[in-house]
ZAMARGU-4260 file (C-alpha; in steps of 0.2 Angstrom, whole numbers, plus 5000, padded with zeros to 4 digits):
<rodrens>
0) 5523/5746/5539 | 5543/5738/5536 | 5552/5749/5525 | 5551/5747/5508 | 5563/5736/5497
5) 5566/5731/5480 | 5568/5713/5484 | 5549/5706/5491 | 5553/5698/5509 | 5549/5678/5506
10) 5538/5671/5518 | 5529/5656/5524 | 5510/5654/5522 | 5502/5661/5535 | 5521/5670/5544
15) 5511/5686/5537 | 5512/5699/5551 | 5506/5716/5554 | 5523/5723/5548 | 5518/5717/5530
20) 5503/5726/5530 | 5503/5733/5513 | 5523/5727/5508 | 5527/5715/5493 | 5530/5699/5500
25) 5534/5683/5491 | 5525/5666/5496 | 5526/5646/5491 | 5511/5635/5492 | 5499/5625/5482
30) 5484/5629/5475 | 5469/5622/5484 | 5454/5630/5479 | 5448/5646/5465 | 5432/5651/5459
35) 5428/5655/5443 | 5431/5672/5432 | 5422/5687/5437 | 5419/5706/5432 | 5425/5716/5446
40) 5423/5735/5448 | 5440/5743/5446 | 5436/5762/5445 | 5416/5768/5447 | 5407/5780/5441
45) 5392/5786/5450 | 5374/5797/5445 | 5367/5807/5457 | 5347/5800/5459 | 5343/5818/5463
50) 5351/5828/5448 | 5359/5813/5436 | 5375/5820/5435 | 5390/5808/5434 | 5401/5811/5448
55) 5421/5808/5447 | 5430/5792/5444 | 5432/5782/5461 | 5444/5768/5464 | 5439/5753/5472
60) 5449/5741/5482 | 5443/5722/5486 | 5430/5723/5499 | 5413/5734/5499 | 5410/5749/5485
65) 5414/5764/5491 | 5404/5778/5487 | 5405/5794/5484 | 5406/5806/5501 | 5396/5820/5494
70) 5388/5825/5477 | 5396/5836/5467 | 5382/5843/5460 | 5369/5849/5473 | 5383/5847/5488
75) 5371/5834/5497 | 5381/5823/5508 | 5364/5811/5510 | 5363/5810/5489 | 5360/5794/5484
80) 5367/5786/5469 | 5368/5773/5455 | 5381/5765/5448 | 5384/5767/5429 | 5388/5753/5421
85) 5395/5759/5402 | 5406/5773/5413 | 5413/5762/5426 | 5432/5752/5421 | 5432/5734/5425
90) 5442/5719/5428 | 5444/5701/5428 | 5444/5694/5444 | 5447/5677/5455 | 5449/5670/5470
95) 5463/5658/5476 | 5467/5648/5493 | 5485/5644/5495 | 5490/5634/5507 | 5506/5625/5514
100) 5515/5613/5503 | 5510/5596/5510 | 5528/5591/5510 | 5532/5608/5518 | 5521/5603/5534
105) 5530/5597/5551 | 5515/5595/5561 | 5498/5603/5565 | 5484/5607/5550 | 5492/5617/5535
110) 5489/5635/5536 | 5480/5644/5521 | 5478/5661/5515 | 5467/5669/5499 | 5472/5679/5484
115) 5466/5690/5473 | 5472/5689/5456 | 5464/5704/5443 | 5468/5708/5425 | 5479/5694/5415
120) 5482/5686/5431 | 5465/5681/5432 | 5465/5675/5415 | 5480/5664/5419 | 5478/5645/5419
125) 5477/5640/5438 | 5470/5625/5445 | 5469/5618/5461 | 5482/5606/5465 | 5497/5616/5458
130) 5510/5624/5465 | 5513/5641/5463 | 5527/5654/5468 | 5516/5672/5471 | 5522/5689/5471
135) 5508/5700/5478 | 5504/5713/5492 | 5498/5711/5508 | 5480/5718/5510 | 5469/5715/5523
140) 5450/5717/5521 | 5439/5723/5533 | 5427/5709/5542 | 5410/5717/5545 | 5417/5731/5554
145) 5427/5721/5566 | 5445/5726/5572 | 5453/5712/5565 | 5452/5711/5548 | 5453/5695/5535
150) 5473/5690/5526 | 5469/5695/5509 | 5484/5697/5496 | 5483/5706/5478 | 5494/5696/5464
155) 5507/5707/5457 | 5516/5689/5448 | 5513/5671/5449 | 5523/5657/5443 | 5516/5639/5441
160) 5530/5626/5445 | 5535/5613/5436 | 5528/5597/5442 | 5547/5587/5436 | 5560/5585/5451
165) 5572/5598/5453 | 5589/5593/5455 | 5599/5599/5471 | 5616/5606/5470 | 5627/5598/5485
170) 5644/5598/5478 | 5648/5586/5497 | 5638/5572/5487 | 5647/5573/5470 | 5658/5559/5471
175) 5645/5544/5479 | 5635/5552/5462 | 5650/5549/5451 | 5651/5531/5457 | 5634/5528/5455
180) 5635/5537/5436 | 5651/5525/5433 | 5643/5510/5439 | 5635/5495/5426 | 5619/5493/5436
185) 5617/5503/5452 | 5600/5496/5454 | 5600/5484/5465 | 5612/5498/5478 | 5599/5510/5475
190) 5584/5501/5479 | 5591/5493/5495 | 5595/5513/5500 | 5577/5514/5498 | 5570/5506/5512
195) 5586/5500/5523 | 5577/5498/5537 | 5568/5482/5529 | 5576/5467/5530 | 5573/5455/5513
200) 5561/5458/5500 | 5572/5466/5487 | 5560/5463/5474 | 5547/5478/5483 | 5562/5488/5484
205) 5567/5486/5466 | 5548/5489/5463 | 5549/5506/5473 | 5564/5513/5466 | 5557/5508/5449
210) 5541/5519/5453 | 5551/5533/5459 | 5560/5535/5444 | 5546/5533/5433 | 5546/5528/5415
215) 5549/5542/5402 | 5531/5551/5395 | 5531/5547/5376 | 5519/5557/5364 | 5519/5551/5345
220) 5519/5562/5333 | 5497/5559/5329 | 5495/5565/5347 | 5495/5547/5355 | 5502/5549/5374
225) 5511/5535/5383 | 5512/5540/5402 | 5526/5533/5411 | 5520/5536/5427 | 5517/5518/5435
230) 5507/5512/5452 | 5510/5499/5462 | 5499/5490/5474 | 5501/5476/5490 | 5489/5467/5497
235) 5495/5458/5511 | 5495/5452/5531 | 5498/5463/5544 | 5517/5467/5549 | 5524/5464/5532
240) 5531/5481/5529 | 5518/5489/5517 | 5515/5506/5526 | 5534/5505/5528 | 5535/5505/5508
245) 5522/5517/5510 | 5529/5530/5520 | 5548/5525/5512 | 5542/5533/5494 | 5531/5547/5502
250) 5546/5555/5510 | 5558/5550/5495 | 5547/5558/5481 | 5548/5577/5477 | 5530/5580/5480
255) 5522/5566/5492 | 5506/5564/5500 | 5496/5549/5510 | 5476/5546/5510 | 5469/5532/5520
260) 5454/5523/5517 | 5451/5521/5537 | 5453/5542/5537 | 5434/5540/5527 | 5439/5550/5513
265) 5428/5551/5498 | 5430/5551/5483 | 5428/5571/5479 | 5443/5570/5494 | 5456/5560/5480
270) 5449/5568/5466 | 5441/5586/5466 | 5424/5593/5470 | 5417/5609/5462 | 5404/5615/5477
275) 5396/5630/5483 | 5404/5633/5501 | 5404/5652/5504 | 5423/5652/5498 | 5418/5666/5488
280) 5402/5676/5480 | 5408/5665/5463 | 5393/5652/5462 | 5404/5637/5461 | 5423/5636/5468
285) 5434/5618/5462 | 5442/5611/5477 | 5455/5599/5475 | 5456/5583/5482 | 5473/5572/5487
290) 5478/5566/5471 | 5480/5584/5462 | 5490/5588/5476 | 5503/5576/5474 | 5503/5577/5455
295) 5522/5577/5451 | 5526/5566/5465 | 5517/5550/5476 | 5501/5548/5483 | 5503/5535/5494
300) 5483/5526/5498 | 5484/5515/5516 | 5469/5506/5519 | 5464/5505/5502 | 5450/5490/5505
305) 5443/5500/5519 | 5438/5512/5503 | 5421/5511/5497 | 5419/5505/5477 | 5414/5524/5472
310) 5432/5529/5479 | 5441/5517/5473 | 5431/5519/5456 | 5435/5539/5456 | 5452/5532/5455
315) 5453/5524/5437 | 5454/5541/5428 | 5469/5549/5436 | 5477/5533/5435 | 5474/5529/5418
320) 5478/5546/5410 | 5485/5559/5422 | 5470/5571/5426 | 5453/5571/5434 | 5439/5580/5426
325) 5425/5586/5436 | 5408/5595/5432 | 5391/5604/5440 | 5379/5616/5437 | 5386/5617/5419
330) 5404/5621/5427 | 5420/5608/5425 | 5436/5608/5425 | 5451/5597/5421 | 5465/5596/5434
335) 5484/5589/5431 | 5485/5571/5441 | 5502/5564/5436 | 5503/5555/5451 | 5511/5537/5454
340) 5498/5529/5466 | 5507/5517/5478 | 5491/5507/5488 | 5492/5497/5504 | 5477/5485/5507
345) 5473/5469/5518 | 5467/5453/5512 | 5445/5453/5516 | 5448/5442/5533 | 5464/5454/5539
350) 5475/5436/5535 | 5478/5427/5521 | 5469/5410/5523 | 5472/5391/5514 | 5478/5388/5496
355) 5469/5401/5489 | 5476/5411/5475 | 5480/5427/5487 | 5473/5437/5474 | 5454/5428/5476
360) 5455/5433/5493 | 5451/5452/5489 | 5439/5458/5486 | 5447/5478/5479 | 5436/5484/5464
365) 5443/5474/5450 | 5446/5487/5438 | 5456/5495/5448 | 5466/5481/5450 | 5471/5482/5433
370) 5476/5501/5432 | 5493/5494/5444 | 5508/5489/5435 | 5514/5478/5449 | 5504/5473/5465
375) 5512/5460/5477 | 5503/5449/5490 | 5517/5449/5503 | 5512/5434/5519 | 5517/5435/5536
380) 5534/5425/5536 | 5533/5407/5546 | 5550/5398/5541 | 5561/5400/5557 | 5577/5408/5545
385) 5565/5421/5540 | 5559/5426/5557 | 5577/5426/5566 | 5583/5436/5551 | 5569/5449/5552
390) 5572/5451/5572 | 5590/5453/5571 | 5590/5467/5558 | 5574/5475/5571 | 5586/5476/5586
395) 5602/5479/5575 | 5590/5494/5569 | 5585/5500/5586 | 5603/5499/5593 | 5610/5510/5580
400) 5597/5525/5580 | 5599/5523/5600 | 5619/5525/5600 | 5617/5538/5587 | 5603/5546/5597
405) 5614/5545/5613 | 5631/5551/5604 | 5638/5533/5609 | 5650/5525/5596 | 5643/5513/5585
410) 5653/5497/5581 | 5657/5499/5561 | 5652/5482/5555 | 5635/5484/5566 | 5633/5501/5555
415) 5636/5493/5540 | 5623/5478/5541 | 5607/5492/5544 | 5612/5510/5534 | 5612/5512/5516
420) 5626/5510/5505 | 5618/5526/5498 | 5616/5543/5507 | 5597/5548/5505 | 5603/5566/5498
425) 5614/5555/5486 | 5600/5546/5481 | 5588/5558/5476 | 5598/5569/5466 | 5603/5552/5456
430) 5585/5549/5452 | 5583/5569/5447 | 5594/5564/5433 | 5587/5549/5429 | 5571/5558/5425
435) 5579/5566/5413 | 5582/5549/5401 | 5570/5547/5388 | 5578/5528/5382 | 5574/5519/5366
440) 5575/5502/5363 | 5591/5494/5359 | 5587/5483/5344 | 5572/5472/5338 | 5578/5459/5352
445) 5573/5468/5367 | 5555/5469/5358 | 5554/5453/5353 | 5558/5447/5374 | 5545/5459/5378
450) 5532/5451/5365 | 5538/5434/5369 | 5534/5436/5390 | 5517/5443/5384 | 5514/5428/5374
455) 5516/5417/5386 | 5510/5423/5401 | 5492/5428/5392 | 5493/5409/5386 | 5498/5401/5402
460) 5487/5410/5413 | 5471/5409/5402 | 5476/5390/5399 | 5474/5387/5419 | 5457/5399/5419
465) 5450/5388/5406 | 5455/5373/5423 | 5446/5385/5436 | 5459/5396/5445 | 5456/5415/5446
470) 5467/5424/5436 | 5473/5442/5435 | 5469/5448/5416 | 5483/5450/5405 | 5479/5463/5392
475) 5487/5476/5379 | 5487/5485/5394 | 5499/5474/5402 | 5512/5475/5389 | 5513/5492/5392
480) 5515/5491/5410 | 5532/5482/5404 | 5537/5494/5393 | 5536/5507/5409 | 5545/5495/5420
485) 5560/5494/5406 | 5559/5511/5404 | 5561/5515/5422 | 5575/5501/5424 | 5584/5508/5409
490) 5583/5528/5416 | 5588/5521/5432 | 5605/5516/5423 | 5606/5533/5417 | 5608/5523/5400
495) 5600/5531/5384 | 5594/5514/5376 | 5583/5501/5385 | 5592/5482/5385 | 5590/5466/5387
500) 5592/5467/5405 | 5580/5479/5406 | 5568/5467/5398 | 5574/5454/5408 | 5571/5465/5425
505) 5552/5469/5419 | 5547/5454/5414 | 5553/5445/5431 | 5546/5459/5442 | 5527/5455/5432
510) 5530/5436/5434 | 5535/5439/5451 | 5517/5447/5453 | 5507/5434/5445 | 5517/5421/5457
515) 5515/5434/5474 | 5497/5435/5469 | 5496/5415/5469 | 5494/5412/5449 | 5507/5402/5438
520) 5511/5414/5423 | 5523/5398/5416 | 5541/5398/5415 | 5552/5414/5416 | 5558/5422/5400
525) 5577/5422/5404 | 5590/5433/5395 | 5606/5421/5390 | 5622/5424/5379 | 5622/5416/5363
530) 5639/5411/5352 | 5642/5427/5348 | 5641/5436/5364 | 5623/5444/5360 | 5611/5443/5375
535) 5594/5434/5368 | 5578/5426/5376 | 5578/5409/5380 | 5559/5402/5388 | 5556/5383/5390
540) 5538/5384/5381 | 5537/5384/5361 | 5528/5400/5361 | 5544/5410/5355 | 5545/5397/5342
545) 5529/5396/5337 | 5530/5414/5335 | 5544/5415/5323 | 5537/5400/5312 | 5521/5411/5311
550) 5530/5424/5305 | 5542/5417/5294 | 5530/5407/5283 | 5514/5419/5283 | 5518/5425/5266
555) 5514/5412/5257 | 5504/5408/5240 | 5488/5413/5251 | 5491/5424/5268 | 5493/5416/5283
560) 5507/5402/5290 | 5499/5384/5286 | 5495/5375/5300 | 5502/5359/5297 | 5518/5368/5292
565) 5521/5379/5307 | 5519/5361/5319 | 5533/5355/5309 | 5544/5369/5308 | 5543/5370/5329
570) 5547/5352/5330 | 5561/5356/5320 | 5569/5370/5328 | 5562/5369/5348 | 5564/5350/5351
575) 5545/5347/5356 | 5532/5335/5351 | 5519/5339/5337 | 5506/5336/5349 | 5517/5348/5364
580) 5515/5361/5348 | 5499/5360/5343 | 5491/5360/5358 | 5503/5376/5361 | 5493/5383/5347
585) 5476/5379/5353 | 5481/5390/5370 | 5485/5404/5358 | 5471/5403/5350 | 5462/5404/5366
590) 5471/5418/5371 | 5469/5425/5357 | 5487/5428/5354 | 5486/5420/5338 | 5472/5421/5327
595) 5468/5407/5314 | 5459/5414/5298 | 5453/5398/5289 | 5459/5383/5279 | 5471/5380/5297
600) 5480/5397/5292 | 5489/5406/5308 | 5492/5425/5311 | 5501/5432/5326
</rodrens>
């Protein structure tokens, strides 16, 4: 046994040695399965069958119960016993499995090891899926008289970690971070620093870096959560990048993780599973599945399609409201799932095919579809600009890791056309500190764009359903998606307040969606400068107008904005037709982002 030291020696899941037998150590690792609360034997007190006599107090450890060696009463050393119950001090017990932080793996399976947590410990609120620093001693238990005994460790202190990105302290990155702090939008740097090695496709990078950042968590003062957490999906041809994405914001986020739908992973292995496996003498133990793990961080899902419905389906919940709630056997549990899914998938026939909106030509669980903030249909590129560009930045990008790999000199402007403007150390500390923003809106305006895109994209799209295309469904629920995408664009600033640039950088992303996935959303809500310097929305459609005449002539002698009146009052100010209005209105009506309430009265 190692000397002992005030300090416990911090060690790797599974580095235990024999030297530690019976040290304090201090390990890292995430929590991957526990059973339930149970009595445990802490001091017993034993009768004598022969005479009855209670015999001392004896302590117990964690394996078998240990009896006494002789009677103390008629000096027997073959006396049989009985526990006594009242006499006998007990405990609170449970069983943990640590196991290696997936980030923290390099290669091979994760090591694991089990913990005993007694007393208030076991009491604490652990669940599978967290991480957790432990303080606790090394005890082996004995393995049905074998010579090598089982890695058991008793908690002396645990400490549940926050799931938020820590910021690093690297003083040599300081001024790239003032810069970027300094800058009026560093966006469109940061997201190429991304994913350098991808040549085009800004918007995905905007996309990515929007998601890693996150849009702020807002609770109202009635209890009513809004997560900022966001998910993004594509569903495209092969060889357009998407596991690149995929494996981009696995390695940039604090706690990433990857599932894949051609792995066969069920849906117990994204969510969490309570079972009866033998993990302990507990009837029921909660395993988590990859979801948990990564809450805090990415899970990134390649292969979705090749997922069946029921594992797509276990998905909704953790996406919708951060956690997954499992029960059996009158057991459950809730587990913490704050996790940003990003999702690769393929198109039903590998390739996209035809006209075909590219969305029709999936077949992913629909609801699902609907719990991404963004998903994009990336094709195979077939103009001959797009190629020679894409093969030129693939050899550019070989040539460089080789002459790096190779200590050659690598020609400065060659360097500057493949790596980031951004350091990847550089980068993640700025986005620590985005996370720390909790923006609020400007002024009305920045609303009213929001509403506006809203307005018209639900109008334009249902408009072209009612002709017979497919169309995504634009909801409530897809306003909010814009709020979290203004939200991220603004904490990506570092700016307190979300603009008009961050409206303007949400709504093009979602109409970029609708367009990738082959649907026509209408024309793009654009952000201009009016007389007085003021950025305002300007749209080609008289929805925005409409809108305002609503409002403005609502309050009448009877509620609700005339017809007839709102038809003139749009003529008047946004230079259309009566009939360009009014059959404006009817796809509102249709949409049912305008309501009309009798006698031709309007509501919005």
């Amino acid at each position: 046994m190692a000397a002992e030291s005030d300090t416990p020696r911090e060690i790797a899941v599974g580095d235990e040695i024999a030297d530690d037998v019976m040290d304090v150590v201090q390990l890292r690792g995430q929590v991957t399965k526990r059973s339930s609360v149970r009595p445990k034997v802490e001091k017993a007190v034993w009768r004598c069958l022969r005479c009855g006599v209670p015999q001392p107090p004896i302590s117990q450890g964690l394996g078998r119960l240990v009896e006494p060696a002789q009677s103390i009463c008629c000096e027997r050393k073959t006396a049989n016993y009985r526990l006594d119950r009242d006499e006998s001090e007990w405990v609170d017990w449970m069983k943990v499995r640590l196991q290696e932080p997936p980030d923290d793996l390099s290669t091979g399976a994760a090591e694991s090891t089990d913990l005993y947590l007694l007393e208030d410990l076991a009491r604490m609120d652990i669940e599978s899926g967290q991480r957790v620093t432990v303080t606790a001693t090394y005890k082996p238990m004995p393995d049905k008289g074998r010579t090598v005994w089982r890695k058991a460790f008793e908690v002396l202190d645990i400490e549940v970690e926050d799931d938020s990105m820590t910021t690093p302290e690297d003083d040599a990155h300081e001024e790239a971070l003032s810069q970027l702090r300094s800058m009026d939008d560093p966006i469109p740097m940061l997201a190429e620093a991304c994913v350098p090695h991808h040549q085009g496709d800004d918007h995905l990078k905007e996309a990515l870096l929007l998601q890693l950042v996150g849009g702020a968590d807002v609770e109202g003062e009635a209890g009513k959560t809004y997560r900022g957490t966001m998910h993004v999906a594509l569903i495209g041809d092969p060889g357009t990048g998407k596991s690149n994405f995929g494996e981009a914001i696995r390695r940039l986020s604090p706690r990433g993780a990857k599932a894949s739908g051609n792995d066969g992973i069920s849906a117990a292995g994204l969510t969490a599973a309570i079972t009866q496996d033998g993990f302990s003498d507990a009837e029921y133990t909660i395993t988590a599945g990859a979801v948990p793990k990564a809450s805090g961080g990415v899970l990134f899902v390649d292969e979705l399609d090749s997922a069946g419905t029921s594992e797509q389906h276990a998905l909704l919940e953790a996406m919708e409201d951060g956690k997954i709630t499992v029960e059996k056997g009158g057991q459950n549990a809730t587990l913490k799932a704050d996790t940003a899914i990003w999702a690769a998938a393929n198109p039903d026939d590998g390739h996209f095919h035809g006209d075909d909106p590219a969305i029709a030509q999936s077949s992913m669980y629909s609801p699902l579809l609907t719990r991404f903030d963004l998903i994009f249909c990336p094709r195979e590129r077939t103009d001959e600009e797009s190629i020679e560009a894409v093969g030129a930045h693939v050899l550019d990008s070989w040539d460089v890791a080789a002459r790096q790999d190779a200590d050659v000199e690598v020609d400065d402007d060659l360097l500057e056309d493949v790596e980031a403007d951004v350091a990847e150390a550089t980068l993640r500390q700025y986005v620590a500190e985005a996370q720390s923003y909790t923006p609020t809106f400007a002024n009305d305006e920045v609303k009213r764009a929001l509403r506006v895109w809203y307005v018209d994209t639900k109008t334009s799209l249902i408009s072209r359903e009612r002709e017979g295309e497919r169309a995504l469904p634009v909801t409530p629920r897809s306003l909010h998606d814009i709020v979290r995408l203004a939200s991220a664009s603004a904490r990506a600033r570092h700016s307190d307040t979300i603009e008009m640039r961050d409206a303007a950088r949400a709504t093009r992303l979602k109409t970029q969606m609708f367009r990738s996935c082959g649907l026509d959303p209408g024309e793009d809500v654009v952000v201009e400068t009016d007389e007085n310097g003021e950025a305002v929305i300007s749209t080609a459609t008289p929805t925005a107008a409409i809108l305002e005449a609503v409002e403005e002539l609502k309050f009448g002698a009877e509620y609700g904005a005339p017809r007839e009146e709102v038809v003139a009052k749009v003529v008047e100010d946004a230079d259309v037709s009566a009939d360009e209005a009014d059959s404006t209105i009817e796809d509102m009506l249709a949409a049912e982002t305008l309501d009309e309430i009798g006698d031709g009265r309007l509501t919005a």
